[in-house]
gemmi code that builds the backbone of each chain (N, CA, C; Angstrom):
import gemmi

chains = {
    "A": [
        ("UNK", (31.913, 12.228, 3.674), (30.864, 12.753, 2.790), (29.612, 11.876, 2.776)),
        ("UNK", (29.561, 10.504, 3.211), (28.720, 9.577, 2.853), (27.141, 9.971, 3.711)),
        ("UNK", (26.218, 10.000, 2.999), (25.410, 10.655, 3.352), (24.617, 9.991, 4.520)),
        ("UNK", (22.924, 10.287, 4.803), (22.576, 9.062, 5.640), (22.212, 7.903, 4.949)),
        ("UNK", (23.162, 6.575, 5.488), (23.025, 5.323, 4.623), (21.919, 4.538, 4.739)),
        ("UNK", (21.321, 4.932, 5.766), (19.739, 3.994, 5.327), (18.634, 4.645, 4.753)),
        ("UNK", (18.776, 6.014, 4.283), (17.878, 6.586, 3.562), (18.282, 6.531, 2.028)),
        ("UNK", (19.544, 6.420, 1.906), (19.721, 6.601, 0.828), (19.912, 5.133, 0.108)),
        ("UNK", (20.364, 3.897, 0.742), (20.058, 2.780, 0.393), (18.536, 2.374, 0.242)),
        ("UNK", (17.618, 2.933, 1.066), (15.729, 2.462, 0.279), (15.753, 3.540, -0.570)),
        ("UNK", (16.235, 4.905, -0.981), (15.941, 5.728, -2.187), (16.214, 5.168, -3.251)),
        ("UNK", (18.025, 4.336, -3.244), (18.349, 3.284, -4.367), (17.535, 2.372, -4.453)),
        ("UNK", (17.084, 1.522, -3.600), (16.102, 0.280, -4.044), (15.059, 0.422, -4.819)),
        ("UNK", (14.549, 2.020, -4.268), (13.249, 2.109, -5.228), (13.359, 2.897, -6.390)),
        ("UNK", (14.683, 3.685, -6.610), (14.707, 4.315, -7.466), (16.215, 4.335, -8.282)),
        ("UNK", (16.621, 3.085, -7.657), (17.948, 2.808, -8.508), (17.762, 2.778, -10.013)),
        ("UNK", (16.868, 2.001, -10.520), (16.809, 2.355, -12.009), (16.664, 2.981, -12.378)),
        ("UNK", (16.830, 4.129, -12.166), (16.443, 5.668, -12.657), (17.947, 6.290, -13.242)),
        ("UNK", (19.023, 5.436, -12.296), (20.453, 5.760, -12.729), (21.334, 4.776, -13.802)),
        ("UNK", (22.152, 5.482, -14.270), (22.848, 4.545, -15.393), (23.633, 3.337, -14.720)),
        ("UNK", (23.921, 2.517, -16.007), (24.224, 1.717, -15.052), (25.981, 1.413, -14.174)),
        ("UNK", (26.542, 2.524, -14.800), (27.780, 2.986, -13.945), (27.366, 3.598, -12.841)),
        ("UNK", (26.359, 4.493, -12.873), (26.037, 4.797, -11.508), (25.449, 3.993, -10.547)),
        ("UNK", (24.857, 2.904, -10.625), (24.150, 2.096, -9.949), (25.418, 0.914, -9.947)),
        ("UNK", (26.400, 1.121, -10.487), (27.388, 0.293, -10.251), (28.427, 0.628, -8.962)),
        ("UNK", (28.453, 2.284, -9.439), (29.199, 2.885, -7.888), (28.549, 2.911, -6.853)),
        ("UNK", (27.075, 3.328, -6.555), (26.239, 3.624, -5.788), (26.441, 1.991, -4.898)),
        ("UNK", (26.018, 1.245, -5.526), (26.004, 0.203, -4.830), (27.281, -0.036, -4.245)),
        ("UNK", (28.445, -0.021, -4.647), (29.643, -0.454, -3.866), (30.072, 0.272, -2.941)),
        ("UNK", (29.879, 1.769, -2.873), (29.683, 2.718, -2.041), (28.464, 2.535, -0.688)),
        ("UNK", (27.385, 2.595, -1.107), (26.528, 2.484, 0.308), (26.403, 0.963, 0.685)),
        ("UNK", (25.698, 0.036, -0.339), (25.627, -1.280, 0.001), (26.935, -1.926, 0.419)),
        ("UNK", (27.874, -1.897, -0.689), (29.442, -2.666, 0.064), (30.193, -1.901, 1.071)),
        ("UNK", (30.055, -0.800, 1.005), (30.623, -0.090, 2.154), (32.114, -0.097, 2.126)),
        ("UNK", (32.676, -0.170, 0.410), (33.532, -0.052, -0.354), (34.031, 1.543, 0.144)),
        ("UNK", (35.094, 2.144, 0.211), (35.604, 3.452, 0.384), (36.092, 4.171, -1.205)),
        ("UNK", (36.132, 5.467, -1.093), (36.324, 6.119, -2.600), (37.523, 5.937, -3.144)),
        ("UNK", (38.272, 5.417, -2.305), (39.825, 5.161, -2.871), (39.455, 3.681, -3.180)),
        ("UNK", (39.358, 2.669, -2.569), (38.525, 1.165, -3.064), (37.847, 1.121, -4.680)),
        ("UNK", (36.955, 2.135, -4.705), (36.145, 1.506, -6.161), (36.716, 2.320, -7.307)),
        ("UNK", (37.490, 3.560, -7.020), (37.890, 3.639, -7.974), (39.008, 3.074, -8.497)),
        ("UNK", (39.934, 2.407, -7.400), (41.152, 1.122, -7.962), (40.602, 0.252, -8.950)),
        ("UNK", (39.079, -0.423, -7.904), (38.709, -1.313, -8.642), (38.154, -0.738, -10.064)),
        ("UNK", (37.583, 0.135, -10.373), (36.807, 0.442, -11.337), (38.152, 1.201, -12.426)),
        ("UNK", (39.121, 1.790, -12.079), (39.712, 2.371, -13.214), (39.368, 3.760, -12.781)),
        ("UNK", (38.499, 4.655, -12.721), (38.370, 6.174, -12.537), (39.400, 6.848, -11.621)),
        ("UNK", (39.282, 7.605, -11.632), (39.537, 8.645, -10.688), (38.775, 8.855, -8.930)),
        ("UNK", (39.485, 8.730, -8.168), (38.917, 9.061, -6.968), (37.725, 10.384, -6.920)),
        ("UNK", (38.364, 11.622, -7.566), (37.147, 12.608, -7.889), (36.077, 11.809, -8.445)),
        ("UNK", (36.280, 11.232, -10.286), (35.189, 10.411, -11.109), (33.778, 9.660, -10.025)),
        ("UNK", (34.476, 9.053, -9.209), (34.125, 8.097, -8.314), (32.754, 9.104, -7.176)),
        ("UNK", (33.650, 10.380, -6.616), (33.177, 11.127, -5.481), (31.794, 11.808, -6.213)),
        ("UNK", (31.904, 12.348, -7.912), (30.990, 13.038, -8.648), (30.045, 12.258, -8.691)),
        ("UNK", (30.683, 10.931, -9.045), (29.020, 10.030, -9.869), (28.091, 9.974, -8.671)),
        ("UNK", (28.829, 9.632, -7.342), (28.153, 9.345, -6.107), (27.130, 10.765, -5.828)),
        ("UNK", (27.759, 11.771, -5.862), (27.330, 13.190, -5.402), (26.072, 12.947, -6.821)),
        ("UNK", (26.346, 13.101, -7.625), (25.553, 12.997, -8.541), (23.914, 11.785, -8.647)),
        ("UNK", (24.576, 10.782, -8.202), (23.251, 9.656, -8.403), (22.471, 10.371, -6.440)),
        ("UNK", (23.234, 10.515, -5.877), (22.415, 11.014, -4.460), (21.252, 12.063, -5.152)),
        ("UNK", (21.650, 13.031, -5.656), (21.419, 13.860, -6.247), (20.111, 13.399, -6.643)),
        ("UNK", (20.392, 12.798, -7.678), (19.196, 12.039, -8.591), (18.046, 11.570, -8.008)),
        ("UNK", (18.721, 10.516, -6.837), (17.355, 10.396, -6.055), (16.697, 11.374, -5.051)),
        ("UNK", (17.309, 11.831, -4.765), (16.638, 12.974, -3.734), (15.553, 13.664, -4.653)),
        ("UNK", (16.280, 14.294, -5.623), (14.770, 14.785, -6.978), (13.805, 13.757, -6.828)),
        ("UNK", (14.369, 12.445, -7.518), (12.750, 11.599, -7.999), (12.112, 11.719, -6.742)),
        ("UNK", (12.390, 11.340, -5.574), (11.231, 11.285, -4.063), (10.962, 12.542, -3.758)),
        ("UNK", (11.580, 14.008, -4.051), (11.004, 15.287, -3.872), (9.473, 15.456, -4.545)),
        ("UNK", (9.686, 14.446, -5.834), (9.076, 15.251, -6.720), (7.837, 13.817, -6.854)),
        ("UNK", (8.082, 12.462, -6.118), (6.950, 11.859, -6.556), (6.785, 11.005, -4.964)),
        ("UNK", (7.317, 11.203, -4.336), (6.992, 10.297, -2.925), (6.878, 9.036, -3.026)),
        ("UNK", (7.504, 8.342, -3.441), (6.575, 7.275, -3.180), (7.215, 6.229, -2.428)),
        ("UNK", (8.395, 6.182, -1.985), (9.241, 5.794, -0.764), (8.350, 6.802, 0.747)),
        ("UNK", (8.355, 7.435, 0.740), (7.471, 7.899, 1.779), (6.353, 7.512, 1.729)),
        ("UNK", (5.686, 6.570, 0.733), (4.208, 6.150, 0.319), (4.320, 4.320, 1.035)),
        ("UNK", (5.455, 4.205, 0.742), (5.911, 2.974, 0.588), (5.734, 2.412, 2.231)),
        ("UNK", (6.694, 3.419, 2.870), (7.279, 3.172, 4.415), (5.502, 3.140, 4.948)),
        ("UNK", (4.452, 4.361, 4.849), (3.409, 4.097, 5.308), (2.869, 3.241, 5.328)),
        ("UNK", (2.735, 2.258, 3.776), (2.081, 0.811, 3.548), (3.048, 0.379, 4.406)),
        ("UNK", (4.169, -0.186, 4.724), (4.475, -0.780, 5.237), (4.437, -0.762, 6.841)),
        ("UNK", (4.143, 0.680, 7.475), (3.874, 0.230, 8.824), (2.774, -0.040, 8.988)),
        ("UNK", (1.560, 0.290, 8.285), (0.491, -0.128, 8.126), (0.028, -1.677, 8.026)),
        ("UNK", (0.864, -2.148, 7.511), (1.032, -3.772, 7.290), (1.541, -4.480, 8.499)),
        ("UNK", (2.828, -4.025, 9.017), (2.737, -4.409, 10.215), (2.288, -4.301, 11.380)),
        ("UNK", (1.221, -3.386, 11.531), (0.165, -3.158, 12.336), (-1.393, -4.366, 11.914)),
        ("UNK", (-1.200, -4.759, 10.741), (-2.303, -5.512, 10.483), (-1.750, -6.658, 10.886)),
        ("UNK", (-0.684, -7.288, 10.437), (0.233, -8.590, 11.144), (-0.232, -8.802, 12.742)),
        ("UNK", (0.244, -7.602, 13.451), (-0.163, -7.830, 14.761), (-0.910, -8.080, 15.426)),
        ("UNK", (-2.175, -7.061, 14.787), (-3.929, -7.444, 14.986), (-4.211, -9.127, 14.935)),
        ("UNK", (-3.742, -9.361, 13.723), (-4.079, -10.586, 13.042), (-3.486, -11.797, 14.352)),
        ("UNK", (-2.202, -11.312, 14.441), (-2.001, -12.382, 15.505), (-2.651, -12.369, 16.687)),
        ("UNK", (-2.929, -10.945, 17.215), (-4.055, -11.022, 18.391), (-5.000, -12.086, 17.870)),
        ("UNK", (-5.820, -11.501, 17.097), (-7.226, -12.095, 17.108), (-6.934, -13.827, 16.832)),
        ("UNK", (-5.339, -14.678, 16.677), (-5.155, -15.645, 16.622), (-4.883, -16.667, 18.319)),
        ("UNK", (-4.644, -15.408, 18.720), (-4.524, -16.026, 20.529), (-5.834, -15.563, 21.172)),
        ("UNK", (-6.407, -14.888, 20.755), (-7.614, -14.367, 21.933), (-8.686, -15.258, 21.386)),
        ("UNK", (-8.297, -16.063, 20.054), (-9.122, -16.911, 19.272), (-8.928, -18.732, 20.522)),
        ("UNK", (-7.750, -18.753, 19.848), (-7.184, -20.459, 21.146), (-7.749, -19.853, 22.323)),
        ("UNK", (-7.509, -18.872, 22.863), (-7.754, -18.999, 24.579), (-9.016, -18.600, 25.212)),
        ("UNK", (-10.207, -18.676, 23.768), (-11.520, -18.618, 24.199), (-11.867, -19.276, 23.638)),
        ("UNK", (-12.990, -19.216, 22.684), (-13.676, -20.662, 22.083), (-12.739, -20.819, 20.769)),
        ("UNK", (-12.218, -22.000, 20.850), (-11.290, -22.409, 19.666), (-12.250, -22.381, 18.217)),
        ("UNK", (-12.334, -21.933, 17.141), (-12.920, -21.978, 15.838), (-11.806, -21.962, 14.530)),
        ("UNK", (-11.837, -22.866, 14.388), (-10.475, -23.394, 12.720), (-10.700, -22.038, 12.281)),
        ("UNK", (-11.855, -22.357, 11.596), (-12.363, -21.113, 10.297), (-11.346, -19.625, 11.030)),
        ("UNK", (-11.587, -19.355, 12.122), (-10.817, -18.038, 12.301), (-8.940, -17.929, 12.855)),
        ("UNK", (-9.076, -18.760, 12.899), (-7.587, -19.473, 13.172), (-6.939, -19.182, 11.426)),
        ("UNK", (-7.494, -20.281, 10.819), (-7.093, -20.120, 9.715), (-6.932, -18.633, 8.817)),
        ("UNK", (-8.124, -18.076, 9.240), (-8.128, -16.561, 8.369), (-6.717, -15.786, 8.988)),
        ("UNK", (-6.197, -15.874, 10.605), (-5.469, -14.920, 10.666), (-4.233, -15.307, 10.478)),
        ("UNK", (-3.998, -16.933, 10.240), (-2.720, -17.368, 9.722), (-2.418, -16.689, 8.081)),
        ("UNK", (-4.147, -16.738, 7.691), (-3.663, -16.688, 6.305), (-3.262, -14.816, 6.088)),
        ("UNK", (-4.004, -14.081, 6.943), (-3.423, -12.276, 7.139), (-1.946, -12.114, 7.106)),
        ("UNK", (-1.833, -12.931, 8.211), (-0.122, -13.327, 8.825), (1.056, -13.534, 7.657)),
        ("UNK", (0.429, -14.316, 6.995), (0.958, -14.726, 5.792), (1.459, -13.788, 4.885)),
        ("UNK", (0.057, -13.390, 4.588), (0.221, -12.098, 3.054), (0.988, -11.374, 3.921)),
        ("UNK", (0.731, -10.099, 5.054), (1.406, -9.547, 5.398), (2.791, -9.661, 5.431)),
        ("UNK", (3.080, -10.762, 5.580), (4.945, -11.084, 5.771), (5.093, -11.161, 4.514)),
        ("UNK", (4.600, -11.329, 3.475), (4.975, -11.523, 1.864), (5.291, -9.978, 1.489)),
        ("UNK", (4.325, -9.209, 2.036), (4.087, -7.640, 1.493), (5.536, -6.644, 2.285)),
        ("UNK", (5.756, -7.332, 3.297), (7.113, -6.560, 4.132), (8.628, -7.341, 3.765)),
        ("UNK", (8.098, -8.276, 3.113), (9.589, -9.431, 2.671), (10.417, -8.349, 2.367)),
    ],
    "B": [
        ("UNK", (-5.144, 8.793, -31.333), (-3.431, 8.125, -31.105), (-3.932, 8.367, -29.481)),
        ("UNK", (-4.893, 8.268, -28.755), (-4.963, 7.759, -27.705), (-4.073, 6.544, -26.885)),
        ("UNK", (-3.438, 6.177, -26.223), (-2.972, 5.218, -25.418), (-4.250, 4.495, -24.870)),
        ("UNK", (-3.665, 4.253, -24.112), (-4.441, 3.056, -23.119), (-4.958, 3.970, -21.675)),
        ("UNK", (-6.040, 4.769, -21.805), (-6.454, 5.401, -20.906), (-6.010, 5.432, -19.656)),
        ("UNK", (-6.846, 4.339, -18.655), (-6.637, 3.708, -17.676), (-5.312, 3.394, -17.023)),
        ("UNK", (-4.094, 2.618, -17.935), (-3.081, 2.664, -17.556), (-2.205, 4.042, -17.364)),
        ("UNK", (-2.487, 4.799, -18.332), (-1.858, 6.226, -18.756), (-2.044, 7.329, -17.600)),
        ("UNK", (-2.904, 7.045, -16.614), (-3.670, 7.865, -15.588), (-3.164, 7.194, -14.867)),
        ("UNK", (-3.087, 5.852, -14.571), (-2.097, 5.303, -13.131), (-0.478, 5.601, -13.145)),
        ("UNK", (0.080, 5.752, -14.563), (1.244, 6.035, -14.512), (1.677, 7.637, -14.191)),
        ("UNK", (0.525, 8.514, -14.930), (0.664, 9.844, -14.577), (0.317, 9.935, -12.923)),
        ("UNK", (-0.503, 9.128, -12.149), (-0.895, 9.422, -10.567), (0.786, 9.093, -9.749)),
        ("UNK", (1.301, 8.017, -10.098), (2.457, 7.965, -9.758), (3.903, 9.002, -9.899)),
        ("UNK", (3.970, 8.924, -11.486), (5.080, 9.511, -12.174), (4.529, 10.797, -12.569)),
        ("UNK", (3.394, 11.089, -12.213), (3.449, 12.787, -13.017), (4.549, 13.277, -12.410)),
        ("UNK", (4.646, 13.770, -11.350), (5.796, 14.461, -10.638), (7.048, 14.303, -11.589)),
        ("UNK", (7.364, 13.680, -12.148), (8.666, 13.562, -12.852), (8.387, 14.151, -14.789)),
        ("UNK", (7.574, 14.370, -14.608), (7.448, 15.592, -16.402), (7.118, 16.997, -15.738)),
        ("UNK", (7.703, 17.811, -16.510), (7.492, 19.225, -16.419), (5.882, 19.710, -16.203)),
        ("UNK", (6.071, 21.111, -15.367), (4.555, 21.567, -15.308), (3.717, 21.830, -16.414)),
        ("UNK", (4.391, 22.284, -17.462), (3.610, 22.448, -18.827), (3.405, 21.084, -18.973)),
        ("UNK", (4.083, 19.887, -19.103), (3.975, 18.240, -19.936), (2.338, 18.084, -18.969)),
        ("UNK", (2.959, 18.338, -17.722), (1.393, 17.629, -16.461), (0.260, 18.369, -16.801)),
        ("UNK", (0.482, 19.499, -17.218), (-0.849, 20.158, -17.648), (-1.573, 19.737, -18.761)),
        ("UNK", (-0.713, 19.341, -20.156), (-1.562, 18.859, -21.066), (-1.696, 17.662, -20.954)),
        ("UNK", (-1.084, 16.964, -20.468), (-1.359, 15.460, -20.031), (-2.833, 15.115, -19.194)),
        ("UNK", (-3.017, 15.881, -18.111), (-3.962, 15.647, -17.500), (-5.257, 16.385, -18.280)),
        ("UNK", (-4.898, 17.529, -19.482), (-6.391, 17.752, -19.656), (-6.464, 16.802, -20.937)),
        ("UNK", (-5.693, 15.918, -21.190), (-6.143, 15.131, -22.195), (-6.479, 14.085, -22.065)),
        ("UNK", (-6.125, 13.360, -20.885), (-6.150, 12.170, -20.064), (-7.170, 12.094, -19.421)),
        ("UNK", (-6.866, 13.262, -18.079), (-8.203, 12.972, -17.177), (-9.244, 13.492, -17.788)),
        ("UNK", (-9.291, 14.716, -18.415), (-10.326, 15.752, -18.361), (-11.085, 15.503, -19.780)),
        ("UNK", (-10.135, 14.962, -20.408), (-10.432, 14.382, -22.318), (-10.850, 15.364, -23.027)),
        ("UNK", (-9.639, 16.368, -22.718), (-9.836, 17.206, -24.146), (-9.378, 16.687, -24.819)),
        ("UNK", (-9.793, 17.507, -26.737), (-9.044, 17.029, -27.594), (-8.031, 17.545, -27.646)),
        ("UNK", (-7.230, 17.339, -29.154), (-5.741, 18.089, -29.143), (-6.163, 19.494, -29.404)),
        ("UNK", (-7.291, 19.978, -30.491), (-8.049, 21.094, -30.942), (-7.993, 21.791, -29.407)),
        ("UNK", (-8.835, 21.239, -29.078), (-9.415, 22.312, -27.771), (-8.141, 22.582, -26.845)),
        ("UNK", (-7.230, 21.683, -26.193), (-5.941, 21.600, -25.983), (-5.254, 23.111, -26.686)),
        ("UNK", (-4.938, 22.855, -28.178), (-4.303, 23.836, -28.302), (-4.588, 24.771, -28.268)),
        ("UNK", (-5.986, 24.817, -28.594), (-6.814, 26.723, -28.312), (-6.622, 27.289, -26.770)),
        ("UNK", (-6.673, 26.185, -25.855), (-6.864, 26.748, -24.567), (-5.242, 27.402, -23.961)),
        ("UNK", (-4.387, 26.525, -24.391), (-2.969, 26.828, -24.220), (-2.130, 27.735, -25.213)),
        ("UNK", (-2.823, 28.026, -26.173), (-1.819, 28.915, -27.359), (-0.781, 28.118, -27.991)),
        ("UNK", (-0.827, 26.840, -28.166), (0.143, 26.435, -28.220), (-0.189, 25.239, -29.280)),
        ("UNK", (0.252, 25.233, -30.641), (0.454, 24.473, -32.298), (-0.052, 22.852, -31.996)),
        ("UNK", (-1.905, 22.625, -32.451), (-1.746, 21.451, -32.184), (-0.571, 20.166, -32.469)),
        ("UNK", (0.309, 20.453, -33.382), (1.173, 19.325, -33.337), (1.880, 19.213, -31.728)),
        ("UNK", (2.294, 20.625, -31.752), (2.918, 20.635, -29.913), (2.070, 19.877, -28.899)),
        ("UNK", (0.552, 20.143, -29.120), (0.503, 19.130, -27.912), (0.522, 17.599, -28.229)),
        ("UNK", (0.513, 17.391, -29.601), (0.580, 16.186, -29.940), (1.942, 15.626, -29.155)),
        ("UNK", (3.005, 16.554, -29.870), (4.161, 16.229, -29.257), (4.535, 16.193, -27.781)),
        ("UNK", (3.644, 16.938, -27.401), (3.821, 16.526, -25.754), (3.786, 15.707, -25.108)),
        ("UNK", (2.216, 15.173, -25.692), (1.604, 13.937, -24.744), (2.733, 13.031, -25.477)),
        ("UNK", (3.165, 12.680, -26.242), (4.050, 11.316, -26.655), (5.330, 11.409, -26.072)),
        ("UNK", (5.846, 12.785, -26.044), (6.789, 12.701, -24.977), (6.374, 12.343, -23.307)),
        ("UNK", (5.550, 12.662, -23.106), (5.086, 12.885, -21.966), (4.926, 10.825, -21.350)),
        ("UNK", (3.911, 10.090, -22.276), (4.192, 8.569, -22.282), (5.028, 7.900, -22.256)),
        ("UNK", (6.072, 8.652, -23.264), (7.561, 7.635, -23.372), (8.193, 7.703, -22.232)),
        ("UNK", (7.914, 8.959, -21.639), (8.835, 9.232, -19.801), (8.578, 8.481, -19.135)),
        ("UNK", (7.092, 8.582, -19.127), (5.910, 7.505, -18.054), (6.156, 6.152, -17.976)),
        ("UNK", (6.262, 5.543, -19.144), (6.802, 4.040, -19.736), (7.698, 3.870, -19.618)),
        ("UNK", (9.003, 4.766, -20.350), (10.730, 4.423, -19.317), (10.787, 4.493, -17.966)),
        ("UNK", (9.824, 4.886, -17.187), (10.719, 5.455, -15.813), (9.752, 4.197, -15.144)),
        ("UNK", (8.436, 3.529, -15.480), (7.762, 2.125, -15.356), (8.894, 0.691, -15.392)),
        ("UNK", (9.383, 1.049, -16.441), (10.321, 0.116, -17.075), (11.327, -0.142, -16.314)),
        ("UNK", (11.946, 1.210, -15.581), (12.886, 0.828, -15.172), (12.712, 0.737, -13.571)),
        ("UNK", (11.426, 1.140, -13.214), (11.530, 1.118, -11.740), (10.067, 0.134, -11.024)),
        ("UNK", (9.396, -0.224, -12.215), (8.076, -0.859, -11.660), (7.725, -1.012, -10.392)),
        ("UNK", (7.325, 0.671, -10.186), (7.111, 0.716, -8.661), (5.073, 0.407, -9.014)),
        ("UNK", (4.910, 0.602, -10.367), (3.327, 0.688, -10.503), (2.571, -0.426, -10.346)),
        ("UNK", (3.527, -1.609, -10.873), (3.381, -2.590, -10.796), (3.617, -3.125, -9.207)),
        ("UNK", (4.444, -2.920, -8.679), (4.474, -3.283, -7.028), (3.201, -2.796, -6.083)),
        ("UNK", (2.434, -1.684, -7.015), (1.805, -0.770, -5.950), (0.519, -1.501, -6.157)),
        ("UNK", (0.231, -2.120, -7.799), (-1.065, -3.107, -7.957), (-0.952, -4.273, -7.218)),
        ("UNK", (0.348, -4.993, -6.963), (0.477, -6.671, -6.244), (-0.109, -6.062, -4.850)),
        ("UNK", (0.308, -5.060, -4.208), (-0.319, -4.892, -2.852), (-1.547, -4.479, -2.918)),
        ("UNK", (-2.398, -4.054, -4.034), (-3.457, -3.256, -3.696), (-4.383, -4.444, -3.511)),
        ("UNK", (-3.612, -5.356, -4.359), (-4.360, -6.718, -4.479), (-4.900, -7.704, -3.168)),
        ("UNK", (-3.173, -7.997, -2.945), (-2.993, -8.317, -1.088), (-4.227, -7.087, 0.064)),
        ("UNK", (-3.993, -6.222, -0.331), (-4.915, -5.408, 0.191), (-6.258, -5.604, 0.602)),
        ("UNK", (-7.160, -5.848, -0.860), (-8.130, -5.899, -1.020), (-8.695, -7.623, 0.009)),
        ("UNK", (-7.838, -8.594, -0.499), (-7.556, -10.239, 0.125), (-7.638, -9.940, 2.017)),
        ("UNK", (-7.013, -9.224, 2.184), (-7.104, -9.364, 3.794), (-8.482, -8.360, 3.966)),
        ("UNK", (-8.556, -7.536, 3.546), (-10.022, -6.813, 4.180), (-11.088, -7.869, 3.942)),
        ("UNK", (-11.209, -8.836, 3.092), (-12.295, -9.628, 2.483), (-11.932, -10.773, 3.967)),
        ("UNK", (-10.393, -11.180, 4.373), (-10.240, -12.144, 5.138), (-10.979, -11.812, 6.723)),
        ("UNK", (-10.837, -10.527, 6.789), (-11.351, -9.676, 7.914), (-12.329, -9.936, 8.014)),
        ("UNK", (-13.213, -9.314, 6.919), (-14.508, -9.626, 7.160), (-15.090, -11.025, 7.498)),
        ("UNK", (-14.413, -12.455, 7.023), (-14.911, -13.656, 7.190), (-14.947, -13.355, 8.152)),
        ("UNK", (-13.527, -13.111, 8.986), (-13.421, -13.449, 10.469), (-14.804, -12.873, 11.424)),
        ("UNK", (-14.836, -11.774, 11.104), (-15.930, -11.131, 11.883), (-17.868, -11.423, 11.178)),
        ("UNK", (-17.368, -12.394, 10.119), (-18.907, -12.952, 10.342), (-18.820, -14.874, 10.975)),
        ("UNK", (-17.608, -15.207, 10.676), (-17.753, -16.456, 11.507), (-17.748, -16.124, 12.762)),
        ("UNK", (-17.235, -15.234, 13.615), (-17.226, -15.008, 15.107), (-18.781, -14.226, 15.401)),
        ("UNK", (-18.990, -13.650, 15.245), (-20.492, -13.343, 15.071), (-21.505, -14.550, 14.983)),
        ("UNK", (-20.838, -15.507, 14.006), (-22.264, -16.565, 14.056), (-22.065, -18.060, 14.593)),
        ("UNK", (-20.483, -17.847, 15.304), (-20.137, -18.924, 16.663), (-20.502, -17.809, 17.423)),
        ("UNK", (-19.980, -18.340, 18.698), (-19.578, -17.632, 19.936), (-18.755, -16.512, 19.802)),
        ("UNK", (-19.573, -15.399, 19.915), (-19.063, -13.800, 19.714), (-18.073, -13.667, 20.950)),
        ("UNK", (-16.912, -13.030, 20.308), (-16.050, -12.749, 21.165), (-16.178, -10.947, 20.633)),
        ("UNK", (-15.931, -10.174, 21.722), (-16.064, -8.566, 21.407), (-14.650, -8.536, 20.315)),
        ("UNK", (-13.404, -8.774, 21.217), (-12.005, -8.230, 20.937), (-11.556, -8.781, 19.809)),
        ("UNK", (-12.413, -9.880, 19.497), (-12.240, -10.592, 17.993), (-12.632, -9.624, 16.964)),
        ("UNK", (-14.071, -9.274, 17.009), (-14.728, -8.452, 16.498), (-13.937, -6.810, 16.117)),
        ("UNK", (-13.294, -6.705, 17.399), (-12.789, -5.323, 17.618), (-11.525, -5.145, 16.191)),
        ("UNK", (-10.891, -6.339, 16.576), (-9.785, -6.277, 15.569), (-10.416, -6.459, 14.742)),
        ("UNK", (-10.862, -7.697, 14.118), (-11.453, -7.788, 12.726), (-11.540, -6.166, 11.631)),
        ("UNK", (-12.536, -5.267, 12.681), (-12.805, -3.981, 12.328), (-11.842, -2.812, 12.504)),
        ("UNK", (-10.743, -3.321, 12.975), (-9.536, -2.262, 13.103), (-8.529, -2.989, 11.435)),
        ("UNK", (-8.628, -4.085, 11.656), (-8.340, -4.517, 9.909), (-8.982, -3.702, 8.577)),
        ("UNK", (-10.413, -4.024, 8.657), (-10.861, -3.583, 7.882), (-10.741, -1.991, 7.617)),
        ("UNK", (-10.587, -1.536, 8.838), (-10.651, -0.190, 8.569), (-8.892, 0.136, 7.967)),
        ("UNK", (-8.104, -0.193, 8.796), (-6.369, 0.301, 8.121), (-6.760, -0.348, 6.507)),
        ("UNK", (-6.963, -1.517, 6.433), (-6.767, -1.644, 4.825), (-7.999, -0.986, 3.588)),
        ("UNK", (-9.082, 0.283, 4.215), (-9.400, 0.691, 3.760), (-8.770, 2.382, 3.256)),
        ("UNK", (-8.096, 2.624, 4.230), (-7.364, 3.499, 4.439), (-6.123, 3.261, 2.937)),
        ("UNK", (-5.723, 1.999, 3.292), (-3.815, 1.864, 2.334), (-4.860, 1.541, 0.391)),
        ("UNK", (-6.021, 1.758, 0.523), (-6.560, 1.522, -1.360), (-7.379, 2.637, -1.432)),
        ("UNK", (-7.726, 3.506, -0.327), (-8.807, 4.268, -0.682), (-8.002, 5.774, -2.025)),
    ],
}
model = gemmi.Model(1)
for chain_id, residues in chains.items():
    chain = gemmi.Chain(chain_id)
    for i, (resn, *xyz) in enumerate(residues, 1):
        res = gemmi.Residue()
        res.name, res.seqid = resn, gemmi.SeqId(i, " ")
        for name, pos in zip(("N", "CA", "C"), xyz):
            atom = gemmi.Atom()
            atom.name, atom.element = name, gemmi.Element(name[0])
            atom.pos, atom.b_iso = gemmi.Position(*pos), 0.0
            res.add_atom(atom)
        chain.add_residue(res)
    model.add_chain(chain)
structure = gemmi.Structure()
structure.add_model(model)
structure.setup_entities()
């Protein structure tokens, strides 16, 4: 049943708080631990169904919030966008050394380099 | 019983999608458009206390679903980073301009500036 796990693990990241916190308790041991439905509900006490609903249910949940506000699809754009500026930045850091060396611009694209890797952390 | 304008409009640009089409309708003509509650209720048929009651429902959603997911707040730290590298861009392409002009320096510089006008516009 497990749905696709890397879409639905960045839907939780960005929209895990949106679920209670039993659900964000299963959700996580389910996609992130990669825990099985017979696994968390031993551990947890429920029912193997209890377990299969909340999951069907918090999927559920997020699929609405990003239907209805995007912003994981907003997100992924900034972010390839960012790593397209990273890259630039490092160009203009070698085409900088292997023509006339200047600090001042050296420095600016270390410092691009920088933020960018902060913004994709 | 206004809110906090400004914030109330970044949370509705994000989170409107998540209140009902009636809530987004009086929200935005009270928000963006600044009707009153009077004119509000004449235009909609609908008991100025109701839209009173709307818009406060309509905030408390906006503010829980902030609370629990501060994606609004993530979306200002980058707009920030944002704004920092287009400004870094530009150094670059006026110190290379007023050393020894390199084109492809230049080129990127302005392929920067332009993507990070694109991810705030």
């Amino acid at each position: 049943m497990k749905g696709n796990t890397v879409s639905m693990c960045l839907l939780f990241d960005y929209y895990g708080g949106m679920l209670t916190e039993k659900q964000q308790e299963i959700f996580d041991l389910y996609y992130n631990e990669d825990f099985s439905l017979a696994e968390i509900s031993e551990n947890l006490g429920i029912t193997r169904q209890g377990v299969r609903d909340a999951i069907i249910r918090s999927e559920s949940v997020l699929l609405d919030i990003e239907s209805r506000i995007r912003l994981v699809e907003k997100f992924a754009a900034i972010n390839l966008a960012v790593v397209e500026i990273r890259d630039i930045a490092q160009n203009i850091r070698e085409v900088n050394q292997s023509n006339f060396f200047i600090k001042k611009i050296n420095d600016s694209a270390d410092r691009i380099v920088e933020i960018t890797s902060t913004l994709t952390a």
